[in-house]
N, C-alpha and C positions, 0 to 999 in steps of 0.2 A: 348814563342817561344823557341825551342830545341837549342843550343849552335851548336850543332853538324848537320851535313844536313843526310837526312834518306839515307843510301848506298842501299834500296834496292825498290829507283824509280831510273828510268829509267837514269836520270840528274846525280843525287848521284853515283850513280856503275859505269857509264862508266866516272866523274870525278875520283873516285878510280882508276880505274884499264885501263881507255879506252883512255888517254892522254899523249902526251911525254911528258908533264913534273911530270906524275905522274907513269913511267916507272920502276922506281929503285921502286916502291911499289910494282908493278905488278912482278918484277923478284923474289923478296923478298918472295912473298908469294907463287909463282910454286916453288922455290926452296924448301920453307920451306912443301909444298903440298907434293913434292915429294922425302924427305929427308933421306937419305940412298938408295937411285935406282938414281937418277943421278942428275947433277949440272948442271944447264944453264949461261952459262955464258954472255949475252946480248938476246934480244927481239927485235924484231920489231914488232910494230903494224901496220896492215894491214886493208885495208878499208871494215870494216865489212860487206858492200853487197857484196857481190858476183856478178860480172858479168854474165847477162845472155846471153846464144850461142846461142837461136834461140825464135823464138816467141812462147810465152805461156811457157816457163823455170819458174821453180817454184825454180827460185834463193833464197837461205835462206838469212835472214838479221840476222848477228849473234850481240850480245852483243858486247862482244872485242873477236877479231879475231887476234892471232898474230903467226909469227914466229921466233923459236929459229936460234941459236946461228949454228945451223948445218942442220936446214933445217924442222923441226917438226912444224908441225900446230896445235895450240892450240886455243880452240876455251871456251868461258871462257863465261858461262851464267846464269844468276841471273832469276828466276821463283818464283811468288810471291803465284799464284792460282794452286792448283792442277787440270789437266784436261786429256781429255780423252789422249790413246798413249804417253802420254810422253816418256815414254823409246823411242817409235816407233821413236820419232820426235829426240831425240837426236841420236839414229841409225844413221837415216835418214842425221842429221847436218856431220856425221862423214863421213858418204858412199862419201856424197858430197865432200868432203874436199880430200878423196880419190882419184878419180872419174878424180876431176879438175886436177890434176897433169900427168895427163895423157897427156905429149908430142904430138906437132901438128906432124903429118910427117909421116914416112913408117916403119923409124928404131926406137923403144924403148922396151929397156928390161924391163919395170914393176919396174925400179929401184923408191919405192915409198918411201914417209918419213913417219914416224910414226905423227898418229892424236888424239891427248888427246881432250875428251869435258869434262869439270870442270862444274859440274852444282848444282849451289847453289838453293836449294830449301827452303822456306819459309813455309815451309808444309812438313808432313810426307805421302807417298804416299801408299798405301795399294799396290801395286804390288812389291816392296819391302821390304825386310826384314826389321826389325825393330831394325835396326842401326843407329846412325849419320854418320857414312863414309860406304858407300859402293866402291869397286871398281870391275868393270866387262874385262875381254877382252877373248880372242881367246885360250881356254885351249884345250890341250886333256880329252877328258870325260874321257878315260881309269885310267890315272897315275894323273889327274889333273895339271901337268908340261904345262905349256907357248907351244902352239903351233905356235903363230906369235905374234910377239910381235910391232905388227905396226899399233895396235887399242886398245884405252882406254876411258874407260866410270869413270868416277868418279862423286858419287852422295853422297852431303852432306845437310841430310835433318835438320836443322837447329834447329826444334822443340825438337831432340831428342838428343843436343848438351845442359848437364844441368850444367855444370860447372862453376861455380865461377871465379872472379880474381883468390885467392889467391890458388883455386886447379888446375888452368894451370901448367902446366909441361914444356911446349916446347912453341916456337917461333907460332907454327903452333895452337896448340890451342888459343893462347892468342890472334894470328889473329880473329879467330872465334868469340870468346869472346865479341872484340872492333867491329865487324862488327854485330854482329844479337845486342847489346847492347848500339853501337855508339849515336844515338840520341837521347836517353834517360841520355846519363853522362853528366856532368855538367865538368869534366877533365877525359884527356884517361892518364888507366894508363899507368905504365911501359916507358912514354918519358924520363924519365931521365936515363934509361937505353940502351935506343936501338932508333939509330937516326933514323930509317924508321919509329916506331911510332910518333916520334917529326914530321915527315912532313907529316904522315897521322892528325895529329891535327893541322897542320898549314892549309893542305889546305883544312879539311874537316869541319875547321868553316864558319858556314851561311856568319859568319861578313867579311872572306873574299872574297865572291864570288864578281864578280862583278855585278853592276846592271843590264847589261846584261843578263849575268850568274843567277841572283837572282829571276829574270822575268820569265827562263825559269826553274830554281828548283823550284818554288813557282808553274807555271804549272802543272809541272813533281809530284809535292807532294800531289796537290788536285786530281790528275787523278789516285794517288796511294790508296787515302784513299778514293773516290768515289767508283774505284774497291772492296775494303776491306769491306766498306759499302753494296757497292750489293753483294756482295758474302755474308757477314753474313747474312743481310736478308731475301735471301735465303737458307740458311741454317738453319736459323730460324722457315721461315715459313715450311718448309718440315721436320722440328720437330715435330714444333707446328700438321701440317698436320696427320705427323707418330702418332701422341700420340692420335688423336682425333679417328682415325682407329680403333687404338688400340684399346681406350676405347670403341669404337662403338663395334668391334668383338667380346672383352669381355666379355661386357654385353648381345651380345647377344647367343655369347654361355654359358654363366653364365643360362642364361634362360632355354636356351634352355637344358642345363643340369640338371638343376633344376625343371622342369618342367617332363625332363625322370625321374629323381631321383621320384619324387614325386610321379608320376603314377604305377612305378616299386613299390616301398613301400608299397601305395595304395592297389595294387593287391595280394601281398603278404600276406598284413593286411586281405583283404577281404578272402582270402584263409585260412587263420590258423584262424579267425573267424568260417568260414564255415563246415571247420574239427572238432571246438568245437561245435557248434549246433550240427553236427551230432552225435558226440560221446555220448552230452549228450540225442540227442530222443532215440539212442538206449540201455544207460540205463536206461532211464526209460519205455521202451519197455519191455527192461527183467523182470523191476521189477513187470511189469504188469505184467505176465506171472507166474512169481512166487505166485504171492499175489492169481493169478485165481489158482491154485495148495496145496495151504493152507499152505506156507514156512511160520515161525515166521517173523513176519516184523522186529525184529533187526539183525536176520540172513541175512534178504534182504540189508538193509542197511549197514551195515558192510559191504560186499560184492560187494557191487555195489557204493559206497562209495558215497553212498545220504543220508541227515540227515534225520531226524526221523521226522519231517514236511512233507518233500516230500513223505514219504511212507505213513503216514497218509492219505494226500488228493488224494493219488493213490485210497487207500483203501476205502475213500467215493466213487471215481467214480465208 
């Protein structure tokens, strides 16, 4: 059994980052996310369903959903399987967040707060680039300079984060680090340095959940690794599939090229064969010709470049 609980079931990440007593983590690490562009200085977490305003509202239920210190909505989501639209779907998470703040009444000037989605990915996604941090928002195409700066996408694909303890640099990597490698360590490092990892290791051991708590990570952890299991197996079998294609194609264009090859050879052979019969009936056509004229038969042969047998048994016939 792992010492540490896995942060990226369902249980695990919103105990990280989705509880008030586990706040001053969650501040700790948007701060250190967003570390030279601006400082938050307190959080609220907010009730990650959304209210729905009429019937058939396709309310998002977020991860941790919180607001800062001045009014920003951050909307914080852990993705274990890569699938279709993602980008679209965290778009979509952000529009929303936008959207909601929209004043009930006659009068409002659009005065909206900026919407950060933080989205930890457990997978590397082929519609992005092949970086660990991506950040996306609102630029001018021309100058590429910030055109609005009141939407932010941030994608941190996990896979392609390869660093070590001891090649951490910053607060912000080392987060990365203890989060994609948490339940695999036996002790996190850097607690004796820095007191928000001392209580991401107090409260990120199994031993102190409670039993409550421990019923519903022990859920949260088999329905992580059932998913992890159908997803490899299929992934598996649509290898296994790809390869069987494969070799099916191969072999039979392998065939069927070989088979052209063969035939093409074949008719060539048979051609430059057919060119030498002829060349040879027609000298010994000549030689015939010569021998009925009364030419010395070693003249003919020199000449026609047939040995002295073949002119011979010309000469009986």
């Amino acid at each position: 059994m792992a010492k540490f609980i896995n942060p990226f079931t369902d249980v695990g990440f919103k105990r990280i980052f989705g509880q008030e007593f586990s706040k001053p983590l969650l501040l700790d690490f948007l701060n250190n996310l967003l570390a030279g562009e601006r400082h938050i200085t307190s959080v609220q977490i907010v009730n990650n369903e959304q209210p729905a305003e009429y019937d058939g509202d396709r309310s998002p239920e977020f991860d941790v959903f919180c607001e800062t210190d001045s009014g920003e909505k951050i909307i914080v989501e852990m993705q274990n399987r890569e699938q279709p639209h993602f980008k679209e779907r965290t778009l979509y998470y952000a529009a929303e967040s936008i959207v909601r703040q929209g004043e009930k009444g006659a009068l409002w000037d659009y005065g909206i707060k900026a919407v950060y989605v933080v989205a930890f990915m457990n997978f590397s996604f082929g519609e992005l680039p092949n970086e660990f941090r991506i950040d996306a928002g609102l630029t001018n195409l021309r100058s590429g300079e910030m055109f609005c700066d009141k939407l932010r996408l941030i994608y941190l694909q996990l896979p392609l984060f390869r660093k070590e303890a001891d090649d951490c640099n910053n607060d912000f990597e080392r987060w990365i680090y203890v989060l994609k490698n948490m339940d695999t360590l036996n002790r996190l490092p850097w607690i004796a340095q820095n007191a928000v990892f001392r209580r991401l290791a107090e409260i990120g051991e199994v031993s102190a959940l409670s039993k409550e708590d421990r019923i519903k990570y022990d859920r949260s952890l088999k329905a992580f690794r059932d998913a992890y299991n159908t997803y490899a197996w299929a992934e598996k079998k649509a290898m296994e599939k790809g390869m069987a294609e494969g070799l099916e194609k191969g072999m039979a264009e392998g065939l069927e090229k070989g088979m052209a090859e063969g035939e093409a050879k074949g008719r060539a052979k048979g051609r430059a064969e057919g060119r030498e019969e002829g060349r040879a009936e027609e000298r010994l056509a000549n030689a015939r010709s010569l021998i009925a004229n009364n030419i010395p038969l070693d003249v003919i042969a020199k000449s026609l470049g047939l040995s002295a047998e073949e002119i011979e048994q010309l000469s009986v016939k």
